[in-house]
N, C-alpha and C positions, 0 to 999 in steps of 0.2 A: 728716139731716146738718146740720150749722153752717149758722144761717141768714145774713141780712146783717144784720139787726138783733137780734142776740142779745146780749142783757147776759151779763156774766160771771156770774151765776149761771143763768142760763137755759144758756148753755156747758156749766158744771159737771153739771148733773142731767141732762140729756140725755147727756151724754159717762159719767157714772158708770153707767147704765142699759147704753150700749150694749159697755163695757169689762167689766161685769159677765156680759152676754151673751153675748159673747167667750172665758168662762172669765177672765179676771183678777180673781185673789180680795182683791187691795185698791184695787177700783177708784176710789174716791172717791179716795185719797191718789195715787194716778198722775194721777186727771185734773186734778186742782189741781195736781201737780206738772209734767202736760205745758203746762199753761195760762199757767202762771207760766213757762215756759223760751217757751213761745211768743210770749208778751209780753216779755218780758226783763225782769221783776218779780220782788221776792219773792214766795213763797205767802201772805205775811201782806197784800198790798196787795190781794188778790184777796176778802179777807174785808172792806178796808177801801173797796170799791168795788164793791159785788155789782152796781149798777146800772151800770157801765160800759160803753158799748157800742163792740164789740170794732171793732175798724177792716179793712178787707179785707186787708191785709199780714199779720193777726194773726191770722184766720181762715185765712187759704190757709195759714199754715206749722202752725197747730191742729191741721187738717184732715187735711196731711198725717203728721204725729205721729202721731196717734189710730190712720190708717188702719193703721200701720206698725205699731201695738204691740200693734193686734187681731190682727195677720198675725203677731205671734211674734218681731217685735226685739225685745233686750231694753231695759226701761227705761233702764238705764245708757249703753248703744249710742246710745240718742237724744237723751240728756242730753251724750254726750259724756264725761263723767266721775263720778268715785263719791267722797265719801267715804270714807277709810279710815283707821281709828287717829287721828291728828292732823294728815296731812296730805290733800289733794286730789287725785284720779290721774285722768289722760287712759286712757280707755279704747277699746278697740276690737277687732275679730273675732281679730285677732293673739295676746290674752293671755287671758287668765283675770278672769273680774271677780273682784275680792277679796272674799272674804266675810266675814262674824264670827265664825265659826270662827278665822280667821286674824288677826282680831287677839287673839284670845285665847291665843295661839301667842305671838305679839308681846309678850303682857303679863308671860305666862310667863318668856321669856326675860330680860325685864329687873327681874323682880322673883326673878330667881334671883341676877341680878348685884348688885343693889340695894346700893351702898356699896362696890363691889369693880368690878377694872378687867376690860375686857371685850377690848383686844386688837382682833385684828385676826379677825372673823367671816365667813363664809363665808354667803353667802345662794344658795342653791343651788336652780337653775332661778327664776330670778326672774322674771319673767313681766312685770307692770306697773311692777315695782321695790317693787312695795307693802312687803313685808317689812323691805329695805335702808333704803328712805327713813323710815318708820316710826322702826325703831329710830333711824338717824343722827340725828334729830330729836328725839328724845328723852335721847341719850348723843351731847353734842358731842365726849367723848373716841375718841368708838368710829369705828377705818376698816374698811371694807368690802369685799370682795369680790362681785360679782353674775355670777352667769351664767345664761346659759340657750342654747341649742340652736338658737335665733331667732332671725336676726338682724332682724327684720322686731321681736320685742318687746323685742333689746335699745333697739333705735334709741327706741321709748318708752322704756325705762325711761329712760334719758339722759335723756329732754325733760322728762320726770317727777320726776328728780332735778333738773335746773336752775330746774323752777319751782318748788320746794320749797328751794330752796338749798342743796344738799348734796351737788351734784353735784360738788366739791372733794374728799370724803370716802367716794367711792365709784369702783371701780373696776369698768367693765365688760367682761366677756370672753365672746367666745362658747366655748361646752365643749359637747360630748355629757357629760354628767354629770360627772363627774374627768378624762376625757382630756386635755384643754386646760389645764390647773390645777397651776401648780409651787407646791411647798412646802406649808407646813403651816399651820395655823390656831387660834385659842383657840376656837371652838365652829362649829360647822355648823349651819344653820337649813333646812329643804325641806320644801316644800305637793307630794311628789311627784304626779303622776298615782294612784289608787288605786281607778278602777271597774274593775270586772272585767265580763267578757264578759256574763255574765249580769243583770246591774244596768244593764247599756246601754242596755235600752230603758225602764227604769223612771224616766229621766231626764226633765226636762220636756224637750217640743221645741223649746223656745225655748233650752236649754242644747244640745243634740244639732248646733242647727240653725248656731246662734250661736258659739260657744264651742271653742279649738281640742281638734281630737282629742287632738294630743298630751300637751297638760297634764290632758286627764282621760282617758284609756286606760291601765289599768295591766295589758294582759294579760287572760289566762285569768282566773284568780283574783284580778287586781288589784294584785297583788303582783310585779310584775315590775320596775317601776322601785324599789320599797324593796329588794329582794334587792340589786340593781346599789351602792346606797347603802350598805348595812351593809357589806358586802363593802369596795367600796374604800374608803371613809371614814377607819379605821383608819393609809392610811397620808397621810392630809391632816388628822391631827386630832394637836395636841401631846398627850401625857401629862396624866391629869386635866381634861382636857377634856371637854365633850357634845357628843352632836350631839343635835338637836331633830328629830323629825317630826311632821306632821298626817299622820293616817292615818281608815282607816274605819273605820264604827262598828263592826263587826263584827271585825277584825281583828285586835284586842287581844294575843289569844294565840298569833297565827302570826306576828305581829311581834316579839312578845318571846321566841318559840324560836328565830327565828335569829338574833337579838341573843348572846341565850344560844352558841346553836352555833358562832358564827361565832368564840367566846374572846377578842375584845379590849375586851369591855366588860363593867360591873358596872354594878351600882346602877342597872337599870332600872327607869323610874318609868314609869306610865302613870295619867294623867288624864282624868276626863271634862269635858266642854264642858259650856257654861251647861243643853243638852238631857237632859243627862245622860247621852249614849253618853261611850263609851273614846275619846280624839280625839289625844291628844296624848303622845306618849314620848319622854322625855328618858334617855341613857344616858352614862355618863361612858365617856373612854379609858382602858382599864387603862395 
């Protein structure tokens, strides 16, 4: 364990050994990153000081870090927050940490808009706000709509969008999916839930353990909150509109038959992410 005179690189290699030991497969860059949030430094001062010897305040909260991340918090949990797309988000057991998946989603939707007005968008089950605050931050034109089902993640996303500044341009409402939700909108965006029963335990324990059921349980097959979505969408989507989803990798073609089935949409598009699975369908409103 952290001794009392350990230099920050003495910290570093004993902490990447014992994270590695753990099972965390990029140990070096978490332990520099828990060291720097332990110190209240950047990562680059920790290269600019390797002989620095750590002070007991800076050890005792290290210690407790490290201990916590070997145990399965996730790194973002202990940092507190995540980068995402262009702004900064407070994170915690209530929402979903945001992934890169989703801002590819995000990048999607505003380079479909790219030089054309975007209206008034629906971000659907928002979770940390990631998605809403992302775009509002990018399209000062564009107002917002956010829900989700939590009140415990809208009350983030609020703090989320205020420190980002664009909590003027975002509205938030708790909804079971469309329940809650008058009127109609220029496109729909949602990261639904989408593991299925049998993928549930192939999940790391640190998402299982961490991370709400309800934003990752989609059912049997996974598909239970997109059904709910194609379904009602339709009548919260103007004419010539999209609605956007991230979906799984697998799912391509059971998303896009009841897209199909359901008749009020055309010009289904389905993309793959940077990994190259199917990730992402955009469908217009007939």
């Amino acid at each position: 364990m952290v001794e009392d005179t350990w230099t920050v690189r003495e910290a570093l290699n004993w902490t990447r050994d014992y994270l590695r030991k753990g099972g965390i497969p990029a140990a070096r860059f978490e332990a520099e990153t828990l060291l720097a949030h332990a110190m209240e430094v950047e990562r680059l001062q920790l290269y600019l000081q390797p002989d620095r010897i750590l002070t007991s305040t800076e050890r005792k909260r290290f210690r407790q870090l490290i201990e916590r991340r070997r145990a399965g918090t996730p790194l973002q949990h202990l940092l507190g927050s995540v980068d995402f797309y262009n702004c900064r988000l407070q994170v915690n057991g209530h929402v979903l940490i945001p992934r890169p998946e989703t801002e590819e989603l995000v990048e999607r939707v505003l380079a479909d808009h790219q030089g054309r007005p975007l209206g008034h968008l629906l971000d659907l089950g928002t979770g940390s706000g990631a998605i809403a605050i992302a775009l509002a931050l990018a399209r000062p034109d564009l107002q917002i709509t956010a829900s989700d089902c939590s009140v415990a993640a809208l009350e983030l996303a609020r703090q989320n969008a205020m420190q980002n500044g664009v909590a003027d341009r975002i509205t938030f409402r708790c909804s079971d999916w469309f329940a809650e939700l008058p009127g109609v909108f220029d496109a729909i965006v949602t990261n639904p839930p989408y593991v299925g029963s049998s993928e549930w335990a192939e999940l790391a324990l640190e998402v299982r353990a961490h991370e709400p059921v309800v934003a990752l349980a989609g059912g049997t097959d996974g598909l239970a909150a997109i059904r709910r979505i194609v379904h009602e969408a339709p009548a919260h989507l103007r004419r010539d509109s999209h609605l956007y989803l991230e979906i799984g990798a697998g799912q391509a073609a059971a998303v896009q038959q009841l897209l199909e089935m359901r008749g009020a949409f055309t010009e289904v598009v389905i993309s793959k992410d940077l990994a190259g699975h199917p990730r992402f369908v955009r469908a217009r409103r007939t």
